[in-house]
C-alpha positions in Angstrom: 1.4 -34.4 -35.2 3.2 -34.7 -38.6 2.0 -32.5 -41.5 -0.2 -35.2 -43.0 -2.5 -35.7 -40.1 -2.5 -31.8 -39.4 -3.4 -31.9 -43.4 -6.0 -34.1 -43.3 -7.9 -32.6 -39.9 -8.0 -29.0 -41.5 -9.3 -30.1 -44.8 -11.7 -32.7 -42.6 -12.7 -29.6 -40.4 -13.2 -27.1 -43.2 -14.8 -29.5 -45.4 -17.1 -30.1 -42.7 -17.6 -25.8 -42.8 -17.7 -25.5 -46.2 -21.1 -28.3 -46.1 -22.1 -26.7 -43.2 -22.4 -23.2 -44.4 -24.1 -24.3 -47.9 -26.6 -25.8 -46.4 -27.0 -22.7 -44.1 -27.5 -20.6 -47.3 -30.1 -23.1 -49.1 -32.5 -23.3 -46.1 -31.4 -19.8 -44.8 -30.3 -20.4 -41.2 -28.0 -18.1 -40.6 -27.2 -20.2 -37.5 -25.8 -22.6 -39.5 -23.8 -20.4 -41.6 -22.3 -18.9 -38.6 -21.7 -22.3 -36.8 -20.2 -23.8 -40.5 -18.0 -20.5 -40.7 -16.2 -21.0 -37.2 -15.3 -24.2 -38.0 -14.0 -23.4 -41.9 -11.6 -20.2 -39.7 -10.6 -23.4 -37.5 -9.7 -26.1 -40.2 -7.8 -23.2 -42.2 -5.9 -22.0 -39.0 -4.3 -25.5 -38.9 -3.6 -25.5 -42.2 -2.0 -21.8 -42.5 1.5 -22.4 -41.2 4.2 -22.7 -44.0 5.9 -24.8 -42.9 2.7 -27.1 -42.4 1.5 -26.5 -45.8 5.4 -26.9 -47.3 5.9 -30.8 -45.6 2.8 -31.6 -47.4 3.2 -29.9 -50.5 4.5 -32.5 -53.6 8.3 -32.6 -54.4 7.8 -31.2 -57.6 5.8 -28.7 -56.2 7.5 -27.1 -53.1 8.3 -24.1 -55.2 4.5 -23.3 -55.0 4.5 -22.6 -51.0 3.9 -19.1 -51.8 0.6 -19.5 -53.5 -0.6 -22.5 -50.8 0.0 -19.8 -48.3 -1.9 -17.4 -49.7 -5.0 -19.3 -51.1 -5.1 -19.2 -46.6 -4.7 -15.4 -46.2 -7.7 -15.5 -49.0 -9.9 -17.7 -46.9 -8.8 -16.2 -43.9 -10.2 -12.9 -45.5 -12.9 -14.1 -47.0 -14.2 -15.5 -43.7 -14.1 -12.0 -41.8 -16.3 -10.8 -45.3 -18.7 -13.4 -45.2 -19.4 -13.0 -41.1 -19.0 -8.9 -41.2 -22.0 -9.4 -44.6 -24.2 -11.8 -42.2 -23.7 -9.4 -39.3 -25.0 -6.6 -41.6 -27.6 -8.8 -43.6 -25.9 -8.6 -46.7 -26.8 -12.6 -47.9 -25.7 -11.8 -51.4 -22.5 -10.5 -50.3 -22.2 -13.0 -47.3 -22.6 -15.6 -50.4 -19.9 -14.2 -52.7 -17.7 -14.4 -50.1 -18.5 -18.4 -49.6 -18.0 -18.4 -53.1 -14.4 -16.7 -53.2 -13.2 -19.2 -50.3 -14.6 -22.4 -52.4 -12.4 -20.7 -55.1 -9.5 -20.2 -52.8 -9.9 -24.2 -51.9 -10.0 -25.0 -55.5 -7.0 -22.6 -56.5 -4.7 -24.7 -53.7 -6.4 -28.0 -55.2 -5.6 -27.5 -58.3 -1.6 -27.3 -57.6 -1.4 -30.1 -55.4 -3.3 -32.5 -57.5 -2.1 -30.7 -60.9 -5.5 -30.1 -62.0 
């Protein structure tokens, strides 16, 4: 697969997540949050190799790999908070954690489409 369909299934699949596990904290099903979460940990997996993220990365903004990369660490992260929070209860925390990875998403966003 070339870096633009790998691009466009993780953001698809984590996207998907993302919806998945809002909706899991507005009518508090936990369930949901959970089944939302795996599939936000397998959209970014996809999109986490540098090489990956560096093919589809603007011309003009190649230099920025660095920061691409690790808006994923930061998801990546933020995705062990937010299920080790639900595991313990902690919905605030578990939702502050959904937060941080929406602001990870926007952070990468905002370099790619010069925001």
């Amino acid at each position: 697969a070339n870096a633009g369909d790998v691009m466009k299934d993780s953001m698809a699949t984590m996207q998907s997540g993302m919806t998945q596990v809002q909706q899991g904290f507005l009518n508090n099903n936990v369930n949901s949050i959970r089944e939302g979460l795996e599939l936000i940990k397998k959209g970014n997996a996809k999109f986490s190799d540098k090489n990956v993220i560096k093919q589809y990365l603007p011309t003009d903004k190649k230099h920025m790999i660095n920061v691409a990369e690790n808006q994923a660490k930061r998801i990546s992260l933020d995705a062990t908070v937010l299920e080790l929070n639900l595991d313990d209860k902690a919905y605030i925390n578990a939702s502050n954690a959904y937060a941080d990875i929406m602001n990870a998403c926007s952070r990468c966003h905002a370099i790619v489409r010069s925001w």
